[in-house]
C-alpha positions as CSV (number, residue, x, y, z in Angstrom):
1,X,-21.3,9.6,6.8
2,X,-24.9,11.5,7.1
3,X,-27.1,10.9,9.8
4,X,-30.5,11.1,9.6
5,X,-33.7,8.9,10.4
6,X,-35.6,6.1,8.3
7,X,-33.8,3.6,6.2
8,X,-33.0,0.1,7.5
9,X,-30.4,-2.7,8.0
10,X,-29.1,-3.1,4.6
11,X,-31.1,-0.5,2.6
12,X,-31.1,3.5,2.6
13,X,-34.7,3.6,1.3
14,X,-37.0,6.5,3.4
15,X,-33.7,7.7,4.8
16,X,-34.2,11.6,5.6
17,X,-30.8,13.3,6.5
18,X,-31.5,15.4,9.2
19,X,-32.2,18.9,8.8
20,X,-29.2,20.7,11.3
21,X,-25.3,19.3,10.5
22,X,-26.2,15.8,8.4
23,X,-22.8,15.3,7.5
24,X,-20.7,13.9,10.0
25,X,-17.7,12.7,7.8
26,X,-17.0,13.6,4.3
27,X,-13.6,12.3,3.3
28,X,-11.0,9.3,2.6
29,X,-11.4,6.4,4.4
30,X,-7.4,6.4,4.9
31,X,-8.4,10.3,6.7
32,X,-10.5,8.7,8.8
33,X,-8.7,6.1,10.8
34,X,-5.0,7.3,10.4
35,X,-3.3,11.1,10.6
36,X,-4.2,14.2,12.2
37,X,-8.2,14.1,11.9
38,X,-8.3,10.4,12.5
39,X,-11.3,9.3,14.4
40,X,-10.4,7.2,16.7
41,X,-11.7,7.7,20.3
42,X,-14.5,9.4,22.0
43,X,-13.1,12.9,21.8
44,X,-12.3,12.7,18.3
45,X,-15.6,11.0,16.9
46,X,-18.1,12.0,14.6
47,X,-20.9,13.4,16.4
48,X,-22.1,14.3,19.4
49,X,-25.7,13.2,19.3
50,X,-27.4,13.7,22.7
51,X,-31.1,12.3,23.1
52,X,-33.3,13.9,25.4
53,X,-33.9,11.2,27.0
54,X,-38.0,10.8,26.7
55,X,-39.8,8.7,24.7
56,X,-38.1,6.3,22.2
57,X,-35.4,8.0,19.9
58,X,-33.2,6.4,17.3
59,X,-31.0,8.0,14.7
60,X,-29.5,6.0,11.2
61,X,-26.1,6.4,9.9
62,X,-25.8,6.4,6.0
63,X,-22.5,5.2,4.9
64,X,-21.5,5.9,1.4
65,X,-18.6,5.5,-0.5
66,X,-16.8,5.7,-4.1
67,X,-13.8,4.2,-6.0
68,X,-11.9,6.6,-7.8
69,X,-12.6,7.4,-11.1
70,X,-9.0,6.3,-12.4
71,X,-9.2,2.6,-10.4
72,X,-8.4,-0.5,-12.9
73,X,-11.9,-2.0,-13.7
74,X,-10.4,-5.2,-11.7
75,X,-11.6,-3.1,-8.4
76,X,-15.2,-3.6,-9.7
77,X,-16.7,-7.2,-7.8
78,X,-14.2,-6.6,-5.2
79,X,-14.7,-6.9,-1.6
80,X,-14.0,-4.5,1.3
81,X,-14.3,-4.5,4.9
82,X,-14.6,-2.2,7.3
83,X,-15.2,-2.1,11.7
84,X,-16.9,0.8,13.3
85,X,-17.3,1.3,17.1
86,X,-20.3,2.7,18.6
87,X,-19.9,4.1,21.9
88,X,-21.9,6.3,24.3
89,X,-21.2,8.3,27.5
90,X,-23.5,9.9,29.6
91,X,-23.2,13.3,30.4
């Protein structure tokens, strides 16, 4: 998971990581809802972006991921689904 700005629903073309900590998550998706650095909850999220709070500011999430290089070519044309939460707190 890199954040970044540009890109769109659906399509990661004109996406610019940004330039200070792009990579929020780099890892398996079991790692990252299950065990010790599970990210579950506000405290143990992935990021800590905090707008400033004038003008208009957005941010895009790029979502990547891989099969293994040893998974049965059945994988391929599969289907796989996955929820994220978004949530924000003021300070």
């Amino acid at each position: 998971m890199v954040q970044g700005s540009g890109g769109s629903f659906g399509t990661c073309a004109n996406f610019t990581a940004s330039a200070t900590n792009p990579t929020l998550y780099s890892g398996s998706l079991a790692g990252f809802g299950t065990g010790p650095t599970a990210k579950t909850s506000f405290a143990t999220g992935v990021g800590d972006w905090a707008p400033t709070g004038t003008g208009s500011e957005s941010r895009t999430f790029k979502i990547s991921y891989s099969l293994a290089s040893n998974a049965p070519n059945s994988s391929q044309g599969g289907t796989a689904a996955l929820g994220f939460t978004w949530e924000a707190q003021n300070s």
